[in-house]
N, C-alpha and C positions, 0 to 999 in steps of 0.2 A: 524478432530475433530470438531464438532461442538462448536462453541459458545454459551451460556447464553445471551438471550436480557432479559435483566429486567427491572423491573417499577422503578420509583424515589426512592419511598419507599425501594427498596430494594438494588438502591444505596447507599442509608444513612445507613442501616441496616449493611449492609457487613462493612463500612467506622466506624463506631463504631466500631463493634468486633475485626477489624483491628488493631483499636487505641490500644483496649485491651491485644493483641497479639506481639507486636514488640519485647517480647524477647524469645519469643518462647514457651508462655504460651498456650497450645491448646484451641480450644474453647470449651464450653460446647455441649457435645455430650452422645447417650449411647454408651455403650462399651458391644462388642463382647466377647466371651471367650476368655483367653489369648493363645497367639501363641509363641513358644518356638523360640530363634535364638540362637545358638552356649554356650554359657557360660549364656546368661542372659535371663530373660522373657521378653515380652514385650506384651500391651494391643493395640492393634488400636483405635486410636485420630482421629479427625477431626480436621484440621486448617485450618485456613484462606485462600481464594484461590482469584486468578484475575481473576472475569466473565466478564469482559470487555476490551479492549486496541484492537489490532492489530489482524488478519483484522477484517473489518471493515463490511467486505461484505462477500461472497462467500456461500451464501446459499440459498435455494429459498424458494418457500411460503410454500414447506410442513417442512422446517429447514433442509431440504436434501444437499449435496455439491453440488455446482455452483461454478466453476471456473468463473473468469473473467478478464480482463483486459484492456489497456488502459485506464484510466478513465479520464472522463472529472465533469466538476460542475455548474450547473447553482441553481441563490439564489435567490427564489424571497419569498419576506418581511422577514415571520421567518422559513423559509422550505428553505432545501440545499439537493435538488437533485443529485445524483451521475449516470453517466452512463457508463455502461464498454461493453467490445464485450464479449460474452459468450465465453469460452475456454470450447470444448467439446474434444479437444484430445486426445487420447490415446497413442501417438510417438510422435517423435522429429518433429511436422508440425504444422504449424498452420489451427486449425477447429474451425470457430467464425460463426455458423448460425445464429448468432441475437445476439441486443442487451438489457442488462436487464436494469428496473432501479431500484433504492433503494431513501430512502428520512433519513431525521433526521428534528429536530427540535431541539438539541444541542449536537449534533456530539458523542453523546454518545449511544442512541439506534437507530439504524439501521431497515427501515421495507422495506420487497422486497415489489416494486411496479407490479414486472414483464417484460415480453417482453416488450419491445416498438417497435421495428423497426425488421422485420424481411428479412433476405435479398433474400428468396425465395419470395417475395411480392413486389422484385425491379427487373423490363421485362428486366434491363441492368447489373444486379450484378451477379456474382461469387456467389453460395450459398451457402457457406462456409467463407466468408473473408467480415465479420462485421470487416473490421479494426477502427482506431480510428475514436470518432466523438465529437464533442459539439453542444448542444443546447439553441440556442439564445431565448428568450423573444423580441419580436418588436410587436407594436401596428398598428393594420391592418386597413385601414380607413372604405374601403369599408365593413367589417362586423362589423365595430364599436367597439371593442375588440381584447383584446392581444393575439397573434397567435403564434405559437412555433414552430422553424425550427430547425431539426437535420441537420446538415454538417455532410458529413459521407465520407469514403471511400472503394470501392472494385477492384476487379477485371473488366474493362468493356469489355464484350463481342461485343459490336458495337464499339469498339474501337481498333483493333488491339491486347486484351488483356491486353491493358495496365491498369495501377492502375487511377482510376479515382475519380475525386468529384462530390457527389449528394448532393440533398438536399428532405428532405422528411419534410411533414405540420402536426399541430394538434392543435386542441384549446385547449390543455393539455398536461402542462409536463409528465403526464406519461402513455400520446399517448391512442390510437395508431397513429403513424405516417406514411403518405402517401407520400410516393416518387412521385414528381412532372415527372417522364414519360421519363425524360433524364440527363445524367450528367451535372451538371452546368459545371462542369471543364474537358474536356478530355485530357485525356495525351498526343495527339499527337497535342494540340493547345498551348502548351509550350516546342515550335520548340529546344530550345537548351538545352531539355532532355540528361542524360546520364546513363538513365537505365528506365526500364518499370515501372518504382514504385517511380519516383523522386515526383509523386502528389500525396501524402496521406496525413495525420497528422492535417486533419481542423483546425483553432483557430480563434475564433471572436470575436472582440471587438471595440462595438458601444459607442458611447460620442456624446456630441455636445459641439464645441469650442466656443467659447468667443464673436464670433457674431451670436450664434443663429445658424447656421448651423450644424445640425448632420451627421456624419459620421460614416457609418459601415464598418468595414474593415476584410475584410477574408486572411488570410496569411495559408500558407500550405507548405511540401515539404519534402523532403527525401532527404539530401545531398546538396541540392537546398532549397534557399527559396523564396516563392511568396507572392506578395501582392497584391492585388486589393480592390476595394470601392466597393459593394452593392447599385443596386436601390434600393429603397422607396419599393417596392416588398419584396423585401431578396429573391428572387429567378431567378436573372440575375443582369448578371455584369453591374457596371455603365461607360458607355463612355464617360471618366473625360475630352478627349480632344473635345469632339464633332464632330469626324466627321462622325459620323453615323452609325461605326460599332466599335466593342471592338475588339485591336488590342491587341497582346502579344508584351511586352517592351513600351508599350506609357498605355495601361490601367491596363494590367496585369503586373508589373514587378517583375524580378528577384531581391533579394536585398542581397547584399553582407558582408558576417558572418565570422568569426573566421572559418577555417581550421578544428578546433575541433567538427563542431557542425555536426549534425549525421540526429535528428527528432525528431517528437514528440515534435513541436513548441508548447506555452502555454503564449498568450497575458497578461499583467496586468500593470497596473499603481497604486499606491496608493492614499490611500482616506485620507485627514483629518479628523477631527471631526467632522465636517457638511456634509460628505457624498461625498466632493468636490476633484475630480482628483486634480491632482497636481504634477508636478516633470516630470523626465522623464518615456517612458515606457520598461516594462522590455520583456525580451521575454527567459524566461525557455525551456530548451529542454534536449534529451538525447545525449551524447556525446561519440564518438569513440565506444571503441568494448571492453572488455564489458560494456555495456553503464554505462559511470557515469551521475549526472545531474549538467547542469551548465548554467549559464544564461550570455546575453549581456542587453545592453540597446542604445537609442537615442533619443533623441528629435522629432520627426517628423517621424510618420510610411509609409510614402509612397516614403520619399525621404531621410530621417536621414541617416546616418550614424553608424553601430551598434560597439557598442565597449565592450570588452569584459569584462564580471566580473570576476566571477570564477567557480571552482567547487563548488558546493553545497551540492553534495549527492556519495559517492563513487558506485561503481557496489555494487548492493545488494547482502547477501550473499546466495542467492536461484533462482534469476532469473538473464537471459545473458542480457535483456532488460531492460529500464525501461521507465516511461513515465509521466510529472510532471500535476496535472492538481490545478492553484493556486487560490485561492481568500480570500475575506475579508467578517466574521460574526462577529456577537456581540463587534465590535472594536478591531480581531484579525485577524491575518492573516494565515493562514492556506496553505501546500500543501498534495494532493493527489496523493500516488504514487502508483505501484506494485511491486508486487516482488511474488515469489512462495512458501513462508513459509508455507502452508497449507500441509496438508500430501497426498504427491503424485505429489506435485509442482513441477513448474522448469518456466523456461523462456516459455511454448506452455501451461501452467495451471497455471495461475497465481491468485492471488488474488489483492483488493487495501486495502492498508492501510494510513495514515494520521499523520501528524507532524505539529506543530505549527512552524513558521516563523519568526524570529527575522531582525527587520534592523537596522543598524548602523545609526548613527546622519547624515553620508555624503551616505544615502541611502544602501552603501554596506548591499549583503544579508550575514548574518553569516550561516556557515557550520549546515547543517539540521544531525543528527543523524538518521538512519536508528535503528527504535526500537521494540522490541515488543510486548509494551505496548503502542504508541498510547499516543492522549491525556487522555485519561482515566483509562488505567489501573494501576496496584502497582506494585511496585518491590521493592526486599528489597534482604540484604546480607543472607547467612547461613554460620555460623565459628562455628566450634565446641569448643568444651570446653576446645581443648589444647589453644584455642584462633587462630586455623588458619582458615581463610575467604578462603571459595570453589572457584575458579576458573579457566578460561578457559585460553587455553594458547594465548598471544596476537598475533592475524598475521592482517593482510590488504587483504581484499579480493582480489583475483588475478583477473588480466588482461584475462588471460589464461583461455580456455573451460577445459583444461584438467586437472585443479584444482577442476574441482566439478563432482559431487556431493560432499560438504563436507561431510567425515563420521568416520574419528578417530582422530579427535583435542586433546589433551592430556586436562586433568584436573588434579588439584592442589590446591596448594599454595606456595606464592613465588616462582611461573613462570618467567621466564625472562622479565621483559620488559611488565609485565602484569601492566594496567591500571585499574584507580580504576572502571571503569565502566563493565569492566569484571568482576566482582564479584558481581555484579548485575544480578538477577534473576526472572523470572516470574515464580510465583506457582501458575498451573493451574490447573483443574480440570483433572483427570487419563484417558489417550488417551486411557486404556483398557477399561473403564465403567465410562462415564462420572457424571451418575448417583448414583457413587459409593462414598458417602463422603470422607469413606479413603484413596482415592485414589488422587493422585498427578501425575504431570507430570512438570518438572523442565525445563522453557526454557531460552535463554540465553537472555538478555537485549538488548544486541547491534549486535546481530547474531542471528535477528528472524529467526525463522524454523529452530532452531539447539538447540537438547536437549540431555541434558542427557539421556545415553543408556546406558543397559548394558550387560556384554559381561559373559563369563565364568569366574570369578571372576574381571574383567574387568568395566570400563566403559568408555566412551568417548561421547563428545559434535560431536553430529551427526543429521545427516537433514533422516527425514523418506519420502528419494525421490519415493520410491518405496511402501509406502502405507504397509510394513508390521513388521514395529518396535513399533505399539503401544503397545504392553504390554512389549518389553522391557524397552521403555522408560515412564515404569510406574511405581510406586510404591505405597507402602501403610505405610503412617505415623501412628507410635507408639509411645508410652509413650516411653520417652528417657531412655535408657540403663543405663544410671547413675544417672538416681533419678530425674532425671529434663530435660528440652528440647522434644526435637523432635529426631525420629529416621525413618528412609526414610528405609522400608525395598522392595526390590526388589518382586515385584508380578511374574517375570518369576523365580527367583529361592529365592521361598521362605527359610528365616533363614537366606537368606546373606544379610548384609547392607552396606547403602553405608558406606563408610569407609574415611578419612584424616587423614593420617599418612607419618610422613616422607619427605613430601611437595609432596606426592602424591594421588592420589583419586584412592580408591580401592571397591571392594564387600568382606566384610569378615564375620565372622560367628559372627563378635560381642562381641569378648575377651576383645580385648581394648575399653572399655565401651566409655570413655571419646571422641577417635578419632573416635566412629562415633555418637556421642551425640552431637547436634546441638543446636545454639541459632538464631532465625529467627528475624532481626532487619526489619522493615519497611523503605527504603531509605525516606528520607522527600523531598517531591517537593516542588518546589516556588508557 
C-alpha cells in the first residue's frame, strides 16, 4: 500500500476535520447511490483517515514499493537522512543490491533521495548483500569541506568470503558514494572470529573530549563486538599504541557485552540543551532470536566496561530481525527501526519505521512501543453503539518462527487480558484503491502490518504476508445502519458488515443495526 506524502497544509487540513469527527460524525463528502445490506440501507461516507505515521520509507521516486532495511541516520543542521539496504527479495534470502536514501526536515514527510551506494560498484563486495551501514559527516582538510563516508558491509570476495567492512566517499549525503578500493576491516584480521559474519553492523561516533582532542570510533560485530579509533582520514585505522602497524586486540578490540546481545550495534550519547555530550554512552542493538531490541552503556568506549539496561523493543510482530538506528532532532530523541509491516513483508522485505524516546531522570531508557502510527500518525477507538470497543485479542509476539506469519488473531471485545491499547486503531486509506475515499483499511496500533480481514462471514487481525488480502482487508464506510455512526461494509463481500455482538467480531447482513453501527473516537496524544 502505498503512503500519502503530503504538504503542511494538508497536514493541518486532515487535523481539523479529524477534530470534527472523533465521534464518528463523517466528513463532508458526495454521496453515491445507495447500496442495500441485509435489513437496512446504507449510503457511502467518507471519514477521516491516517495519511501519515508508520513506515516511513519503502517507496521510491516514482512512489512504487521499495522494500528496505537496516537503517541507519545521520543529521546535519535541519535535514535527517535515513539510509537502508534495498530488500529486492522474492524468498526467505537476503537480496540487498544497493543502498537507498530518503531525507526529512521534520520526520513527517519523507522524500526518496535514491541509490547512494551500490555494491555492483565495490571490485570486493558480494552484489547482492548491501548489509547494514552509517554515514558519518567529518571535515576533510585537504579539500577544505565536509566529506561523507558510508561504513558498510558485504560479503568480501578477496577475503576468504567472509563478511567484511568498507568504506565508500562523497561530498554528499545523498552521494553517490565511492568505495575507497579495499575493505577497511577484513574478517580474517579479527583472528578470534567464530563465524564468517562476526564483522558487519558499522556504528560511528565522533566527539571531542575535554582537552580538545577528537575522537572517531568505529565499533561493529555480530555476536562479537569491536572497537577501534579512525585516522584524521576516516578511512584507516589509527595505531593508538604506535608501533607502526594496527594490531587486533591492542588497536582493534574485542569489547565484552551481556550474553543477550546478537547485532546491529547503534553508538549514542545524550545532549543537553547546548548541544553538549554528557553522561555515559549508550550502545542499542538487536538481541537473541527473534530479535528483540536492547541496549547497555559505559563510561569510556575503548576500554569501559558495558553494563546492561534492558529490553527496549520486543521482536516485531512482522519481521525475525530488527535493527535500532537512534539520535537527537529538534530537542527529541528519536529511534529508527524495521520491521515488515508493508504488504508482502517479512524479516528479507522489510521496511523502517520510527518512535520517539523517552529517559528516565537516572538515564534509564523506558520501554519503546512498536507502533503503526509512528510520530505522526492518528489513531482512535471504534465501539459500537451497544458501547463495545473492537479489539484484538492480547498475546506477545513469539520467540518462535513458527508463530508467524500472523494470520487468524481473534477479534472482540472483552478479550481476556486485552489492554487498552489493543483497541487502538489506524484508519487508513482502502488497500483495494487507495484512491477510493470510501474505502478504509483498519490496522492495529500496536501490531503494525496486522489488519482486519475478512473471511466468509468471518474476520480476523491478519498480516497480508503474501501481498494478496488487500481487498479483503478493505472496506467501504456508510452512513451508520442505525441513524448515526459509521458502518465498515466489506468490499470482498458486498451487504455484509463488520459486526460486535456478543464479545465477538463478525460479518453479518446488518439486522442488528446497533452491533454493527460504530462511533469513531480520536485517541488524544500528549
Amino acid at each position: 500500500m502505498k503512503k500519502k506524502w503530503v504538504s503542511l497544509l494538508l497536514v493541518l487540513a486532515v487535523a481539523l476535520t479529524l477534530f470534527g469527527c472523533d465521534s464518528g460524525t463523517p466528513a463532508e463528502s458526495s454521496q453515491p447511490s445507495d447500496t442495500t445490506g441485509g435489513a437496512a440501507e446504507a449510503t457511502p461516507i467518507s471519514i477521516d483517515k491516517s495519511l501519515l505515521g508508520n513506515p516511513i520509507a519503502g517507496f521510491d521516486g516514482d512512489g512504487e514499493l521499495a522494500y528496505g532495511g537496516d537503517p541507519s541516520v545521520l543529521v546535519v543542521d535541519d535535514t535527517v537522512y535515513l539510509y537502508v539496504g534495498h530488500d529486492t527479495s522474492t524468498t526467505d534470502a537476503y537480496v540487498m543490491p544497493e543502498y537507498l536514501c530518503y531525507s526529512t526536515t521534520d520526520l513527517v514527510t519523507w522524500n526518496y533521495e535514491g541509490v547512494v551506494l551500490s555494491t555492483s560498484d565495490v571490485s570486493w563486495a558480494d552484489n547482492n548483500s548491501a548489509w547494514a551501514g552509517q554515514v558519518a559527516r567529518h571535515y576533510d582538510a585537504e579539500s577544505g569541506q565536509d566529506m561523507y563516508y558510508f561504513y558498510y558491509c558485504s560479503w568480501n570476495s578477496q577475503d576468504g568470503g567472509r563478511q567484511s567492512i568498507g568504506v565508500a566517499v562523497s561530498d554528499s549525503p545523498t552521494g553517490t558514494f565511492v568505495d575507497i578500493g579495499s575493505a577497511l576491516i577484513m574478517g580474517s584480521f579479527t583472528t578470534d572470529e567464530t563465524s564468517t559474519w562476526n564483522d558487519i553492523d558499522p556504528t560511528l561516533w565522533i566527539e571531542t573530549d575535554d582537552s580538545g582532542e577528537e575522537h572517531r570510533y568505529l565499533a561493529w560485530g555480530n555476536s562479537k563486538l569491536y572497537m577501534c579509533e579512525l585516522n584524521e582520514d576516516m578511512v584507516s585505522v589509527k595505531d593508538i599504541d604506535g608501533d607502526g602497524q594496527v594490531t587486533f586486540g591492542t588497536d582493534v578490540v574485542s569489547q565484552k557485552l551481556p550474553s543477550v546481545y546478537t547485532e546491529g550495534p547503534y553508538l549514542y550519547r545524550r545532549q543537553d540543551e547546548n548541544g553538549n555530550y554528557y553522561g555515559d554512552y549508550y550502545l542499542f542493538y538487536a538481541s537473541s532470536w527473534r530479535e528483540y531490541l536492547a541496549y547497555s552503556t559505559c563510561d569510556d568506549l575503548m576500554e569501559g566496561d558495558w553494563i546492561y539496561g534492558d529490553q527496549v523493543m520486543y521482536p516485531t510482530a512482522t519481521s525475525n530481525t530488527n535493527h535500532p538506528a537512534v539520535f537527537d532532532f529538534q530537542g527529541n530523541t528519536y529511534m529508527i527501526y524495521h520491521n515488515g509491516s508493508l504488504d508482502g513483508g517479512s524479516g528479507y522485505r522489510r521496511v523502517a519505521c520510527i518512535e520517539q524516546i523517552e529517559f528516565e531522570s537516572d538515564g534509564t531508557v523506558t520501554y519503546i512501543q512498536e507502533t503503526a502510527t509512528g510520530v505522526s500518525g492518528t489513531y482512535s477507538t471504534i465501539t459500537s453503539l451497544n458501547g463495545d470497543a473492537l479489539a484484538h485479542a492480547a498475546f506477545n509476539n513469539s520467540a518462535s518462527d513458527t508463530a508467524y506469519p500472523y494470520t487468524d488473531i481473534a477479534l472482540g471485545s472483552g478479550l481476556e487480558k486485552t489492554s487498552e491499547e489493543d483497541t487502538w486503531w489506524e484508519i487508513v486509506p482502502g488497500k483495494a484503491d487507495t484512491e477510493n475515499e470510501y474505502y478504509v483499511s483498519l490496522e492495529s496500533y500496536n501490531k503494525a502490518g496486522l489488519y482486519i480481514t475478512c473471511g466468509d462471514g468471518t474476520v480476523v487481525l491478519c498480516q497480508n504476508h503474501d501481498s494478496t488480502m488487500a481487498e479483503l482487508q478493505t472496506f467501504q464506510t456508510c452512513t451508520g445502519l442505525a441513524g448515526e455512526g459509521v458502518s465498515f461494509e466489506s468490499v470482498t463481500y458486498p451487504g455484509m458488515y463488520l459486526t460486535l455482538s456478543g464479545g465477538a467480531a463478525t460479518l453479518t447482513d446488518g439486522s442488528d443495526t446497533a452491533a454493527c453501527t460504530f462511533q469513531i473516537a480520536a485517541v488524544p496524544t500528549e
